[in-house]
N, C-alpha and C positions, 0 to 999 in steps of 0.2 A: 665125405671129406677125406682126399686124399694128402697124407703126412710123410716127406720124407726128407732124409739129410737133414736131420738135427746135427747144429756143428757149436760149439762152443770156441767163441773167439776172445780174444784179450781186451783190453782199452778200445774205447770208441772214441770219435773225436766230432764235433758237432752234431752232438744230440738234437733229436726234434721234440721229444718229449719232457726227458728230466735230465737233471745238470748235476753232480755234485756242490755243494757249499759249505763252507766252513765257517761256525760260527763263534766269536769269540767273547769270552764273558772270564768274569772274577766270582770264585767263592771264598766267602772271608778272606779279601784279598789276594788270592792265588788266582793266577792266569789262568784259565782252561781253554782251550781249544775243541769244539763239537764237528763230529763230521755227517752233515745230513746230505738227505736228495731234495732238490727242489723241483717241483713240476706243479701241473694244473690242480686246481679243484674237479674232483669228482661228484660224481651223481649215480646212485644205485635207484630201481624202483620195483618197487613190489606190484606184480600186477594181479590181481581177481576178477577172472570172470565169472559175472553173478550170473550167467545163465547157465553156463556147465558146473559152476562150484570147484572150479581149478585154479591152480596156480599158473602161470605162465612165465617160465622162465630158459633160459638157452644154456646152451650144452655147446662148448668148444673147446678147440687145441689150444693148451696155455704151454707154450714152451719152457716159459719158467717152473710151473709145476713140475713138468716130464723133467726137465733138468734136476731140481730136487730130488725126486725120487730117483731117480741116476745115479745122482753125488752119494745121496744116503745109503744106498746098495754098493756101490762100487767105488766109492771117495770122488775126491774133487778132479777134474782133469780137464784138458782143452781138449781142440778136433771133435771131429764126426763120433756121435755117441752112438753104439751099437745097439741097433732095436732088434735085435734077438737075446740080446740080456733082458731088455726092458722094452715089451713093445709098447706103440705110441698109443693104444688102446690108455695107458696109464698116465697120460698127458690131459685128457679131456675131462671138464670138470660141469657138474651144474650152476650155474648161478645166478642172480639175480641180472636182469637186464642193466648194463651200466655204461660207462662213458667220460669222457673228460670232458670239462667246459674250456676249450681250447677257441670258442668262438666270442670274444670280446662283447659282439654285441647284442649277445642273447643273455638272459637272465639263466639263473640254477633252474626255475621252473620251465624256462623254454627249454633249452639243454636236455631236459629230462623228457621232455615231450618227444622233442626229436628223436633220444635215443632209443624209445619206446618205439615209435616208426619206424626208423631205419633197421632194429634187431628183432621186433617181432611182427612186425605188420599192423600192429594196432593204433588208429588216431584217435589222438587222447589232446584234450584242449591242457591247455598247462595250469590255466585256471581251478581244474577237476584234482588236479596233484596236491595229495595230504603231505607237508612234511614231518615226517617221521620226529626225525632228529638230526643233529649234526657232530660230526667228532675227529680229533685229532688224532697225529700219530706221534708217538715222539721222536722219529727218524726221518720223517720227513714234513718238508713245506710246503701244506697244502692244506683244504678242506675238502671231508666227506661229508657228503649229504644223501639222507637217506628220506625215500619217499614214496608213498603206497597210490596205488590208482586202481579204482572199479574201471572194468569196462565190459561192454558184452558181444555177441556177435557179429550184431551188424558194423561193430569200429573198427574188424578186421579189415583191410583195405588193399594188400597185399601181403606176399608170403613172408618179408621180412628177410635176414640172412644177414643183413651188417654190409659191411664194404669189403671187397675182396681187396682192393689198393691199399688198405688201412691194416693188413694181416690180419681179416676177419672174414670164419667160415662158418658162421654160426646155424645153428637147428633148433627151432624153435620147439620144449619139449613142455608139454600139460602134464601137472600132477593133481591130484585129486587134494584140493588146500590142508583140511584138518586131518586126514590120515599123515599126511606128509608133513606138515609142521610138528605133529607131536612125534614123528618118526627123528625129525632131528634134532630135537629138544633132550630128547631121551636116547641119543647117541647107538641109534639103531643103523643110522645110513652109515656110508663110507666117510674116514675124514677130510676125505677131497672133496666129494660132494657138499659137507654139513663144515665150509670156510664159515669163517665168524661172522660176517656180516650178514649171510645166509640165515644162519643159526640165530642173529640175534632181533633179524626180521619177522621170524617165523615165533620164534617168544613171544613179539612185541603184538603178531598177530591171533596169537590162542589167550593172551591176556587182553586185549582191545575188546575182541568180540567174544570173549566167554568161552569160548573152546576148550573140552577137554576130554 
């Protein structure tokens, strides 16, 4: 996955994904003004292969991370950001297979299927998707939804990789499940690695099935 010319630009103007909105409310009579993002509902999924006893999850360039850790080392700034201060190694993250439900006429369980196919290669009926749980953010308008799937060898179908047109370079990486869930539990891994959603997947799966 080759990374280069990270540039940081100003205002955009017709968004395809999230919007700005402002929302407006009274407390005990006083006006307030809220400034949120509006965009799609999300879809994360946990996936375990019960024949190798791994996790299956992808590893990509998030330029917003790489950008944060940027800002955080060198403050805020526009233009091409120098990857000999910060190389783009520091940009790529593990995480859970996930996706927007930007397709109207799929459900959250189709959405997740698909996402599962198109980033790992694995066919997974939508029906077989446990959900987790669901949750908000307070900054922006949307739902997450979070949801676990068994699968084993032979539902590998292709290599997977995401969509290159969509800004997606994805690597589909195995971790071995219960080493690696209590490794982020117990705040062993990187904090890029162990995002919260990760972290709170991998809880939800050493407390489900007894692991420890």
């Amino acid at each position: 996955m080759s990374i280069s010319s990270v540039e940081v630009l100003g205002k955009f103007e017709n968004p395809k994904f999230i919007k700005p909105v402002q929302i407006r409310f009274e407390i005990e009579k006083h006006p307030v003004v809220w400034e949120a993002i509006e965009n799609y509902d999300s879809v994360y999924i946990l996936i375990y292969n019960k024949d190798t006893d791994k996790f299956i999850f992808v590893k990509q360039f998030r330029a917003v991370v790489y950008t944060s850790v940027y800002f955080k080392k060198y403050g805020r700034t526009k233009g091409i950001l120098n990857s000999e201060k910060v190389p783009y190694d520091e940009g790529y993250t593990l995480e859970l297979c996930a996706g927007l439900c930007d397709k109207p006429n799929l459900s959250h369980y189709q959405c997740a299927a698909e996402e599962v196919l198109e980033e790992t290669g694995y066919s997974v009926n939508s029906e077989d998707l446990i959900l987790v749980t669901h949750f908000l953010s307070p900054a922006r308008v949307g739902v997450d939804y979070l949801f676990f799937v068994e699968v084993n060898n032979g539902q590998n179908v292709s290599s997977g990789g995401g969509l290159i047109d969509e800004g997606e370079s994805i690597k589909v990486e195995e971790v071995p499940a219960t080493e690696f869930a209590q490794s982020v539990v117990d705040d062993t891994t990187s904090s890029v690695t162990s995002n919260i959603v990760l972290k709170f997947a991998c809880l939800w799966y050493l407390q489900k099935f007894n692991q420890n």
